[in-house]
N, CA, C and O atoms as a printed pandas DataFrame, in Angstrom:
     atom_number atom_name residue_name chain_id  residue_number  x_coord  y_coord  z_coord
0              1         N          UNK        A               1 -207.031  -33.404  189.795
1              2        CA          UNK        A               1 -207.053  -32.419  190.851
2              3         C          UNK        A               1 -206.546  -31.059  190.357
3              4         O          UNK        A               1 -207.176  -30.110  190.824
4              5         N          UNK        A               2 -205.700  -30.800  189.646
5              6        CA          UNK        A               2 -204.946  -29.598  188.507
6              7         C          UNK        A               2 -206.249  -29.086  187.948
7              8         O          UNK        A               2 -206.869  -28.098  188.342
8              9         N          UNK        A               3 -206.524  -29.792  187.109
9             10        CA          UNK        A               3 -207.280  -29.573  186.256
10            11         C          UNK        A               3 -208.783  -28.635  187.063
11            12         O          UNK        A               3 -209.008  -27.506  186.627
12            13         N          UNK        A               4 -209.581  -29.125  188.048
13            14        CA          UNK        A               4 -209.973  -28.269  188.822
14            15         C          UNK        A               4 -209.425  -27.221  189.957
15            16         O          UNK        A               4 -210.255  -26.625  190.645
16            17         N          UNK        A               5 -208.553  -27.083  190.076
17            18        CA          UNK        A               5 -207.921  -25.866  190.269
18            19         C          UNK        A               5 -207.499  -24.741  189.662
19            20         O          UNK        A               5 -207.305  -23.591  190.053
20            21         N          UNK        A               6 -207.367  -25.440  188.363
21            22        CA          UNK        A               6 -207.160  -24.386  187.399
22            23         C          UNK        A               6 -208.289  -24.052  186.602
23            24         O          UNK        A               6 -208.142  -23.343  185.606
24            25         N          UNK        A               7 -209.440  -24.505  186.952
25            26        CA          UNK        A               7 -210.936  -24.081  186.917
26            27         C          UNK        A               7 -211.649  -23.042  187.788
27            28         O          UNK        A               7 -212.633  -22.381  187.454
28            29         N          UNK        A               8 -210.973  -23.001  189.006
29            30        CA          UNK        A               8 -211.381  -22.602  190.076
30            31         C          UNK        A               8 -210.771  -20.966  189.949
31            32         O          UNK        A               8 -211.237  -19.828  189.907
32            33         N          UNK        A               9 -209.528  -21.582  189.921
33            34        CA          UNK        A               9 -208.637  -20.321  189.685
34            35         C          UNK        A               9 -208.941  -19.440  188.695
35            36         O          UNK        A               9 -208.501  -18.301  188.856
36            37         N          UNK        A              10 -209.770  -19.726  187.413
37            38        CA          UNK        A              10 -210.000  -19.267  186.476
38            39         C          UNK        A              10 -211.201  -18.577  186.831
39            40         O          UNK        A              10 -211.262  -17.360  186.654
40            41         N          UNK        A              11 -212.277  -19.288  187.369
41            42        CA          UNK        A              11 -213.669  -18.816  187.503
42            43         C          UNK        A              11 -213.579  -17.531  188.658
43            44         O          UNK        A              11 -214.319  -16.549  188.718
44            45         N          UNK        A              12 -212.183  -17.951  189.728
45            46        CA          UNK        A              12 -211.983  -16.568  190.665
46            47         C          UNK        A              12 -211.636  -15.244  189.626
47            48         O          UNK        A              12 -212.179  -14.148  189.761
48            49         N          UNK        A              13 -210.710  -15.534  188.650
49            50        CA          UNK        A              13 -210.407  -14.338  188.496
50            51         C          UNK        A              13 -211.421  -13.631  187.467
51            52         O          UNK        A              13 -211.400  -12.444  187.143
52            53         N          UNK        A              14 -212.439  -14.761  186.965
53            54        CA          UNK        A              14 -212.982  -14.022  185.983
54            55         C          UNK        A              14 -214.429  -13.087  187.071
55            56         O          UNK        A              14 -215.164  -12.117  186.885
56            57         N          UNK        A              15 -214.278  -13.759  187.814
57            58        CA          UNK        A              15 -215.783  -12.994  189.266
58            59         C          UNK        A              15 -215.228  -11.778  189.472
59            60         O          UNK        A              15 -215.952  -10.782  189.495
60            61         N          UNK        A              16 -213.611  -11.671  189.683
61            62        CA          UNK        A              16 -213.120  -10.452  190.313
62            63         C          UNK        A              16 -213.036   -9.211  189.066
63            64         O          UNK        A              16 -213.425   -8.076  189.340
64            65         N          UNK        A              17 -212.671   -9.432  188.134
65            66        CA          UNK        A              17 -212.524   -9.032  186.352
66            67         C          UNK        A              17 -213.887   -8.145  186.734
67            68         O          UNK        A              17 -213.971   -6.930  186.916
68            69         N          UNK        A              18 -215.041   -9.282  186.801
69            70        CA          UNK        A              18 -216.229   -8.947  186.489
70            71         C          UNK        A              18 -217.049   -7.862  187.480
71            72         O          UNK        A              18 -218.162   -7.418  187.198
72            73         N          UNK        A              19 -216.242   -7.496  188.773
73            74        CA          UNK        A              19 -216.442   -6.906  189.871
74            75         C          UNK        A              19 -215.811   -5.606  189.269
75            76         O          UNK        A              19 -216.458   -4.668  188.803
76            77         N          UNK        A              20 -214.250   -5.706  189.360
77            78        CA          UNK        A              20 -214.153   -4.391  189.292
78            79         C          UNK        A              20 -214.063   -3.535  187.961
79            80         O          UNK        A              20 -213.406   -2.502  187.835
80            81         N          UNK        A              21 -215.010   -4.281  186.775
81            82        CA          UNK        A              21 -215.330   -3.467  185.811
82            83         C          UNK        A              21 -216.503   -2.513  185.926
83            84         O          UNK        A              21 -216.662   -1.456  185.316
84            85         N          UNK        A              22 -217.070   -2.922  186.567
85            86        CA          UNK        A              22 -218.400   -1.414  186.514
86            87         C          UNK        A              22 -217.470   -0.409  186.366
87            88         O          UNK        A              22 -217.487    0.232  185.315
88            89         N          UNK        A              23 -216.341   -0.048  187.559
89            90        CA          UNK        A              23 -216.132    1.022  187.589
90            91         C          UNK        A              23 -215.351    1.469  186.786
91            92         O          UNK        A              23 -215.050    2.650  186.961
92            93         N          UNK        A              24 -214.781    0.818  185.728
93            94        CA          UNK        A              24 -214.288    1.352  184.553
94            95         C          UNK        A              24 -214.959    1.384  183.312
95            96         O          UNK        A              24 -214.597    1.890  182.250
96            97         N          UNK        A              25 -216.256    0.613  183.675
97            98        CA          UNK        A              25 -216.847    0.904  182.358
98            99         C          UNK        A              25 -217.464    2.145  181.661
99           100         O          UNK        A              25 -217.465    2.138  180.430
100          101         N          UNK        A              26 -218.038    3.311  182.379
101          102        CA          UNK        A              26 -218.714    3.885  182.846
102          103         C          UNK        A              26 -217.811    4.906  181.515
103          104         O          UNK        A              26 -216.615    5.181  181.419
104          105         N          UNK        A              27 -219.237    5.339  180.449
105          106        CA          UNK        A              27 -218.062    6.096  179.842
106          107         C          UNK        A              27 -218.303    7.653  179.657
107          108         O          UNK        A              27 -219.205    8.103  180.363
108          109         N          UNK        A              28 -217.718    8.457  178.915
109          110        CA          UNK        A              28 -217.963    9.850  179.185
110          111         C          UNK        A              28 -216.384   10.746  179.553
111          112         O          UNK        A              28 -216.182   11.849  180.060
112          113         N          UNK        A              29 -215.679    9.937  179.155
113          114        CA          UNK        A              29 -214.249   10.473  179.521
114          115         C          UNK        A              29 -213.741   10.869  178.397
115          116         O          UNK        A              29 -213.814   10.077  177.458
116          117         N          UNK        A              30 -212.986   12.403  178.141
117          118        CA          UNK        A              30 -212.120   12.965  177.457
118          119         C          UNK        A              30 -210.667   13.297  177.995
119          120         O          UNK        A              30 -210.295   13.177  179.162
120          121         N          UNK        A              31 -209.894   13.751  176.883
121          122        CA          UNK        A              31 -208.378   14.126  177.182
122          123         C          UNK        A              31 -208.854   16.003  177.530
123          124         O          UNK        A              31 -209.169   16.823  176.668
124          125         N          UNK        A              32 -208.755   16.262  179.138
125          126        CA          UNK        A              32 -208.817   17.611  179.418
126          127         C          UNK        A              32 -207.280   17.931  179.493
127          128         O          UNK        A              32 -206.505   17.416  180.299
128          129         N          UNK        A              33 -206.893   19.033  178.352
129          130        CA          UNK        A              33 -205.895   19.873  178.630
130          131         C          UNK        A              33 -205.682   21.440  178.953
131          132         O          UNK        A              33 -206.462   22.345  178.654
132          133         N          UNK        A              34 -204.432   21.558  179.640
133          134        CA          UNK        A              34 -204.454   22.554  180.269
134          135         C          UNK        A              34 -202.899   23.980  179.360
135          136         O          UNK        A              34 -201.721   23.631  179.291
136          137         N          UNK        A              35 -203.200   24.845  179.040
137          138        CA          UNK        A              35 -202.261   25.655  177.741
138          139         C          UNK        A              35 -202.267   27.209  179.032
139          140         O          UNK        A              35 -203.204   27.974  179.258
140          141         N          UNK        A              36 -201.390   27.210  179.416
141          142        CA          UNK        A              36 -200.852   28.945  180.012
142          143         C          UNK        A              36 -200.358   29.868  178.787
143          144         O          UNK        A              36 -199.599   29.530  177.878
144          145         N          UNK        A              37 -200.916   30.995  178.967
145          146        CA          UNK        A              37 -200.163   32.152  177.813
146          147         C          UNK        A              37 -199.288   32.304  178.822
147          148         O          UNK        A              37 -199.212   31.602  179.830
148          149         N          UNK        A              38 -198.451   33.484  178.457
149          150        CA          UNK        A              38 -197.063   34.273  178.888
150          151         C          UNK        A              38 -197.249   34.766  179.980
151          152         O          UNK        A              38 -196.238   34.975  180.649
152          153         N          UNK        A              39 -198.500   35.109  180.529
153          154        CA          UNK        A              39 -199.315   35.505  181.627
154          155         C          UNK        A              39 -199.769   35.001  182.927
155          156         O          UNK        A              39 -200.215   35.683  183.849
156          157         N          UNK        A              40 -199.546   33.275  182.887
157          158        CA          UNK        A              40 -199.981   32.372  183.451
158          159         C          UNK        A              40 -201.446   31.737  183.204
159          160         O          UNK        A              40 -201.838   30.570  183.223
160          161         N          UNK        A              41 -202.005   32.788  183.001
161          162        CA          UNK        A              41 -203.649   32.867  182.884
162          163         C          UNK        A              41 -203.786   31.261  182.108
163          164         O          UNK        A              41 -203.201   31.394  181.033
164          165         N          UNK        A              42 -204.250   29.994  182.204
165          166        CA          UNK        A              42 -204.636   29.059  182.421
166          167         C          UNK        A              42 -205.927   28.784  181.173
167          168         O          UNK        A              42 -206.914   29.476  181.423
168          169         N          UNK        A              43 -206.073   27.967  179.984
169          170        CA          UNK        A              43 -207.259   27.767  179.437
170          171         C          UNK        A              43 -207.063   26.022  179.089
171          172         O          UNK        A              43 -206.169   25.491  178.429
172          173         N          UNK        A              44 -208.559   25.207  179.980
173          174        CA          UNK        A              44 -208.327   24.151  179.659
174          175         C          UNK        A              44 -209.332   24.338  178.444
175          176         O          UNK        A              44 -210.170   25.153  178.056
176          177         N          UNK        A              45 -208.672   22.888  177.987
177          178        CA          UNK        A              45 -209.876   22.356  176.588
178          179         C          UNK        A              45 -210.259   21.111  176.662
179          180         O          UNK        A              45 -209.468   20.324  177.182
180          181         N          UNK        A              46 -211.151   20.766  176.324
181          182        CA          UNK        A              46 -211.573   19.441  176.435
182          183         C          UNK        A              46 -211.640   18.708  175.081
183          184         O          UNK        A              46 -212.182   19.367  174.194
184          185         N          UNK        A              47 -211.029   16.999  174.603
185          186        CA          UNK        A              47 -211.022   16.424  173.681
186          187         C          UNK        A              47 -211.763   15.065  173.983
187          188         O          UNK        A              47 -211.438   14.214  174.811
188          189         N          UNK        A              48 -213.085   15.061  172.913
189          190        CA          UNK        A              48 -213.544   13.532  173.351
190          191         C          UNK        A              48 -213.810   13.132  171.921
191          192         O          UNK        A              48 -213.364   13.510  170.838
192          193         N          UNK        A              49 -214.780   12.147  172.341
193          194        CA          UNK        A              49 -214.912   11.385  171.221
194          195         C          UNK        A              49 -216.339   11.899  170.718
195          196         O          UNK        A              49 -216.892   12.700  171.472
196          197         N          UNK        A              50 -216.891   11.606  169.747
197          198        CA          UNK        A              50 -218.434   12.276  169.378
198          199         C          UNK        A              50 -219.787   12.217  170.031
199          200         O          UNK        A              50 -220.721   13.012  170.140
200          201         N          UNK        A              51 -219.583   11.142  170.376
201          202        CA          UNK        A              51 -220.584   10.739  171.801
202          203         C          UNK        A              51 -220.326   10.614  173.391
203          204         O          UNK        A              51 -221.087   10.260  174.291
204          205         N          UNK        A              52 -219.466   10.881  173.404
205          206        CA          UNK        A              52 -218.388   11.279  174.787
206          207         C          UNK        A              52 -218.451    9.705  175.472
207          208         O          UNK        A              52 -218.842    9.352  176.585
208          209         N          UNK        A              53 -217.908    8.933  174.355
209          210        CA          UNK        A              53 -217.936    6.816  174.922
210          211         C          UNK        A              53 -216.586    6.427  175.577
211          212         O          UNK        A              53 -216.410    5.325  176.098
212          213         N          UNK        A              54 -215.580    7.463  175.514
213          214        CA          UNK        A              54 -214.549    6.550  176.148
214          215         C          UNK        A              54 -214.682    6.492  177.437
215          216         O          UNK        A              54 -214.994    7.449  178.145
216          217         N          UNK        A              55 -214.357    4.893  177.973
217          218        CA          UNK        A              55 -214.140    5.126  179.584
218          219         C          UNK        A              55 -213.131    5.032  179.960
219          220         O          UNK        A              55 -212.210    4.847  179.164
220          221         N          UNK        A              56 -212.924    5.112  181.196
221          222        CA          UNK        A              56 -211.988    5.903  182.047
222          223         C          UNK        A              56 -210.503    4.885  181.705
223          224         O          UNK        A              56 -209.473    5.418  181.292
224          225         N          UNK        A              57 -210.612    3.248  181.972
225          226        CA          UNK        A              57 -209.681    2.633  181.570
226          227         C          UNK        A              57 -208.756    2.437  180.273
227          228         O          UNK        A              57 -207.578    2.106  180.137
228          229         N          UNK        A              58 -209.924    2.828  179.253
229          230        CA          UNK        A              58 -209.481    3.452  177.802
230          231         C          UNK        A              58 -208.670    4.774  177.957
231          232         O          UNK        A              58 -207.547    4.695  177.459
232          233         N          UNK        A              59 -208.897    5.664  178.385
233          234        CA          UNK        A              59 -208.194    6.775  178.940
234          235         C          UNK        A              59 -207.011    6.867  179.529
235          236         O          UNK        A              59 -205.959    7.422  179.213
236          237         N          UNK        A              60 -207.276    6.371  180.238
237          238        CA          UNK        A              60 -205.718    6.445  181.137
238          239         C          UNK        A              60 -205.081    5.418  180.462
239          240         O          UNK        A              60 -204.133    5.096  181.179
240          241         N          UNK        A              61 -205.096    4.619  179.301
241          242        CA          UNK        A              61 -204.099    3.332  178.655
242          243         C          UNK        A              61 -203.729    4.160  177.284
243          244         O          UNK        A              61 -202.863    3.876  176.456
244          245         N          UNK        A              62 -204.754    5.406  177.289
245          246        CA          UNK        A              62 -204.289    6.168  175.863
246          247         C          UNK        A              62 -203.860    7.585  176.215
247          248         O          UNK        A              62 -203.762    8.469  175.364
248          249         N          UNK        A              63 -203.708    7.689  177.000
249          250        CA          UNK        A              63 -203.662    9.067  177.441
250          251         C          UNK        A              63 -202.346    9.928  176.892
251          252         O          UNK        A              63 -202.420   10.982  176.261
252          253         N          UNK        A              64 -201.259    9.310  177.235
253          254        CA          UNK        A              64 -199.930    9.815  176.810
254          255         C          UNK        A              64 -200.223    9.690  175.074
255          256         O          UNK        A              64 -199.994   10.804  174.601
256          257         N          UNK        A              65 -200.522    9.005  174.304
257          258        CA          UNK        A              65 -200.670    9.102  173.040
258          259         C          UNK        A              65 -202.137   10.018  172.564
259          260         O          UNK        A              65 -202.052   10.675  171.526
260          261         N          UNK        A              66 -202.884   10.027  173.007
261          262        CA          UNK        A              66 -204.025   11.065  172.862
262          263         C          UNK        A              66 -203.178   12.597  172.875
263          264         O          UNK        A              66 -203.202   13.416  171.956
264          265         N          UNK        A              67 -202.477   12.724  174.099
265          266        CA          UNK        A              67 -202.314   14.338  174.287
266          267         C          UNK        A              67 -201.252   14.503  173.283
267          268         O          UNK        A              67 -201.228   15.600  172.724
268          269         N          UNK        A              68 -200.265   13.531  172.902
269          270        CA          UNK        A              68 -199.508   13.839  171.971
270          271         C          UNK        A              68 -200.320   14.137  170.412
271          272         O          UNK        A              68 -200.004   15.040  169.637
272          273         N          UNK        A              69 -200.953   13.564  170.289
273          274        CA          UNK        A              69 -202.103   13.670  169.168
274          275         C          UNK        A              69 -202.873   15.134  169.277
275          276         O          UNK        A              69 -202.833   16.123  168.545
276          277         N          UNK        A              70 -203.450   14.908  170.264
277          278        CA          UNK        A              70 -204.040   16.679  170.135
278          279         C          UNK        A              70 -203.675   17.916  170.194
279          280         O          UNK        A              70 -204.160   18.903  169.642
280          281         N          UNK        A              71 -202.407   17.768  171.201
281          282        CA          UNK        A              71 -201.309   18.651  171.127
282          283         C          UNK        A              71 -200.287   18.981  169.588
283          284         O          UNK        A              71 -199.565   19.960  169.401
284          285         N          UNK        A              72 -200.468   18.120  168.892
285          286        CA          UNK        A              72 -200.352   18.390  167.222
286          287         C          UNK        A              72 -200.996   19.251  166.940
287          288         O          UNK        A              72 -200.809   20.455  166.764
288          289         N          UNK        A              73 -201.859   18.557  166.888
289          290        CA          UNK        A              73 -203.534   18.882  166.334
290          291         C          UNK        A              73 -203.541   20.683  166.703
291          292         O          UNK        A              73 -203.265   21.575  165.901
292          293         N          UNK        A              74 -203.862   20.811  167.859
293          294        CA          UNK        A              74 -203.714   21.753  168.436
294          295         C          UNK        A              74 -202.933   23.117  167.485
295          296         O          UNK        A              74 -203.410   24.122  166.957
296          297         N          UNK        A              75 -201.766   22.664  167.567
297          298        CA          UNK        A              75 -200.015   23.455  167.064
298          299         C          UNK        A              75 -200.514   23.692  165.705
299          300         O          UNK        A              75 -199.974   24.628  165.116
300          301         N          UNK        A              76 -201.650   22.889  164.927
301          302        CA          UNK        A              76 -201.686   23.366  163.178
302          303         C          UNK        A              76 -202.641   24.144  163.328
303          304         O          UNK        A              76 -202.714   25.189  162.680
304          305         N          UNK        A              77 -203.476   23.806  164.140
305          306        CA          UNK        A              77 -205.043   23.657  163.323
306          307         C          UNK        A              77 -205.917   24.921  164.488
307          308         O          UNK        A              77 -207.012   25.425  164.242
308          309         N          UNK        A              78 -205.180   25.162  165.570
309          310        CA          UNK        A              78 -206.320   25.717  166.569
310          311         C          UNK        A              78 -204.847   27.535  167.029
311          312         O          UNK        A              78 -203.825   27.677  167.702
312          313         N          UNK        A              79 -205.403   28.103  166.459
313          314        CA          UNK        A              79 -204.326   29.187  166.441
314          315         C          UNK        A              79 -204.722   29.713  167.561
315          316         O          UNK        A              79 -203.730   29.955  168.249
316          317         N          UNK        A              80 -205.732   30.021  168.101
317          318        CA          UNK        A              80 -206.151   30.721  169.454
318          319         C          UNK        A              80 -204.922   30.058  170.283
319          320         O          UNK        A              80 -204.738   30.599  171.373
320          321         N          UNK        A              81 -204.167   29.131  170.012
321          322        CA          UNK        A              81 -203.281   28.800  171.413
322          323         C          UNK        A              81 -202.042   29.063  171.029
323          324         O          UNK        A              81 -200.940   28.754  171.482
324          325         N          UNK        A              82 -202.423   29.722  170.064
325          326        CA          UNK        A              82 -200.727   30.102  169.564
326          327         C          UNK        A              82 -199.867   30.578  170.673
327          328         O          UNK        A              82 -200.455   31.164  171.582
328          329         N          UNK        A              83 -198.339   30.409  170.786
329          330        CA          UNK        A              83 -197.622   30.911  171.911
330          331         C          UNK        A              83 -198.069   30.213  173.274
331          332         O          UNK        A              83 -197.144   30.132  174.083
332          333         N          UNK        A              84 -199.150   29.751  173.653
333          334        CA          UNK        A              84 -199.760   28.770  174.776
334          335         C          UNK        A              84 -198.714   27.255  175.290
335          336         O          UNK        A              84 -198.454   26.487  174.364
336          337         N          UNK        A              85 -198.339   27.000  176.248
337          338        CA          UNK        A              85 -197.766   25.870  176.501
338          339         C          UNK        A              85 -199.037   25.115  177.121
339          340         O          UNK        A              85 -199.965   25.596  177.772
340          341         N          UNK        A              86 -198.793   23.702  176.700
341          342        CA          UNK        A              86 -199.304   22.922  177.541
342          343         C          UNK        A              86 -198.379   22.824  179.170
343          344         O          UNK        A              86 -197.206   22.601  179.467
344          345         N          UNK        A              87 -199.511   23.093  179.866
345          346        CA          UNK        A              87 -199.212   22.495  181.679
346          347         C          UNK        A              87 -199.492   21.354  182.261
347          348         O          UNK        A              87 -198.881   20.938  183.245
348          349         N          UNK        A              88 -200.849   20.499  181.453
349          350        CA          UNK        A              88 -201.100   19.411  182.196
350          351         C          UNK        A              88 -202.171   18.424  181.095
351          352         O          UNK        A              88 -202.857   19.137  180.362
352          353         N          UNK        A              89 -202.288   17.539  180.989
353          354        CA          UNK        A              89 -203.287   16.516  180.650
354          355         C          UNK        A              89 -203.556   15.696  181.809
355          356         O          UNK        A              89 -202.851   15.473  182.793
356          357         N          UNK        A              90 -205.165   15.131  181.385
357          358        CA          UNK        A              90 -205.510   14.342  182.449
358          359         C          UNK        A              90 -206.729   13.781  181.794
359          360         O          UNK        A              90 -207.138   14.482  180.870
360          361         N          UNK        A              91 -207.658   12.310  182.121
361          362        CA          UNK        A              91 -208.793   11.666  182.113
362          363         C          UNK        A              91 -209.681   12.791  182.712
363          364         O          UNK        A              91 -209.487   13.132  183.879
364          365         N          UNK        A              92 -210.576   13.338  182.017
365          366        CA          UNK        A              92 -211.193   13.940  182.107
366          367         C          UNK        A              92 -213.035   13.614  182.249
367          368         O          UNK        A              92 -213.305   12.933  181.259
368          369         N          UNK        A              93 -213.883   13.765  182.794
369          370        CA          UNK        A              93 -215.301   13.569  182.825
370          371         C          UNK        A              93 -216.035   14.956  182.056
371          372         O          UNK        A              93 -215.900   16.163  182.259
372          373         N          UNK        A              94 -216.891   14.151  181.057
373          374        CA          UNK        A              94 -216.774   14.683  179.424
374          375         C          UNK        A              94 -218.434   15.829  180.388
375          376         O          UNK        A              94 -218.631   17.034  180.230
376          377         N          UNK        A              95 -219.213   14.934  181.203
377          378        CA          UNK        A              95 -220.330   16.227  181.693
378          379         C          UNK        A              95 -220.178   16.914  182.841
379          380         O          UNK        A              95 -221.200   17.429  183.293
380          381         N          UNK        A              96 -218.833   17.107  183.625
381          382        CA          UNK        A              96 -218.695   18.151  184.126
382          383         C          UNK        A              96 -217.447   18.506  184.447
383          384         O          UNK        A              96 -217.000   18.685  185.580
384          385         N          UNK        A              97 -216.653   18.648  182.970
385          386        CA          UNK        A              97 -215.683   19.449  182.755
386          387         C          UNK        A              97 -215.678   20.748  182.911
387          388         O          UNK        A              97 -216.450   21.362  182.175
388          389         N          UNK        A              98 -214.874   21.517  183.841
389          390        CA          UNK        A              98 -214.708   22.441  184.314
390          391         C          UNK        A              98 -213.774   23.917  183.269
391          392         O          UNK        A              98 -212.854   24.572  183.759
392          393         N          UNK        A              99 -214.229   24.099  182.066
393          394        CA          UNK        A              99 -214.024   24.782  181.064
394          395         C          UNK        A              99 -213.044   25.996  181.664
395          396         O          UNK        A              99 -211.950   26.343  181.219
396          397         N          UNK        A             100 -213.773   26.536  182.813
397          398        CA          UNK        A             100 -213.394   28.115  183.559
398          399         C          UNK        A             100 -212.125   28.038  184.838
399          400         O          UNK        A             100 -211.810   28.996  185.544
400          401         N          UNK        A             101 -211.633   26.911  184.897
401          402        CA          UNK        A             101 -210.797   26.500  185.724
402          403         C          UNK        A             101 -209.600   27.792  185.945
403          404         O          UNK        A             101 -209.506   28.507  184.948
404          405         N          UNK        A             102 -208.776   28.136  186.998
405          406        CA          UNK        A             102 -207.358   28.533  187.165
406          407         C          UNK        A             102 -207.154   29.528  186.520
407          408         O          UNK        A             102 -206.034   30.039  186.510
């Protein structure tokens, strides 16, 4: 009697797994960040992957280590933000990222 219950129980959670993955599968998600000059004046940037494949659940489980990564990245390699603070990161949607924002 265990033994099918813990069949049952198994086959529920793998139906529900299997339900609410569409909506994380779905990919096209980057790390959008957000850098203020001294001015306030606001420039996001967008970081993805080469084919814009991450999805959204990949994202938000990497997110705090992504922005720390690009925010490096950023500090050597991308001088236009020189003096710029970061204000915000977020899971971003890689085809209609909003470049002109704030």
């Amino acid at each position: 009697m265990s033994t099918i219950r813990a069949t049952l129980a198994a086959l529920t959670m793998a139906g529900t797994m299997a339900v609410a993955a569409p909506t994380y599968a779905d990919g096209g998600y980057g790390i959008g960040m957000y850098f203020a000059d001294a001015d306030g004046k606001v420039t996001p940037t967008l970081f993805s992957e080469p084919n814009g494949t991450m999805d959204l659940a990949s994202c938000r489980a990497r997110l705090e280590y992504l922005t720390k990564k690009f925010y490096r990245m950023v500090r050597n390699n991308m001088h236009e933000f020189d003096g710029m603070k970061l204000v915000k990161s977020e899971c971003a949607k890689v085809d209609n990222f909003d470049f002109g924002s704030n």
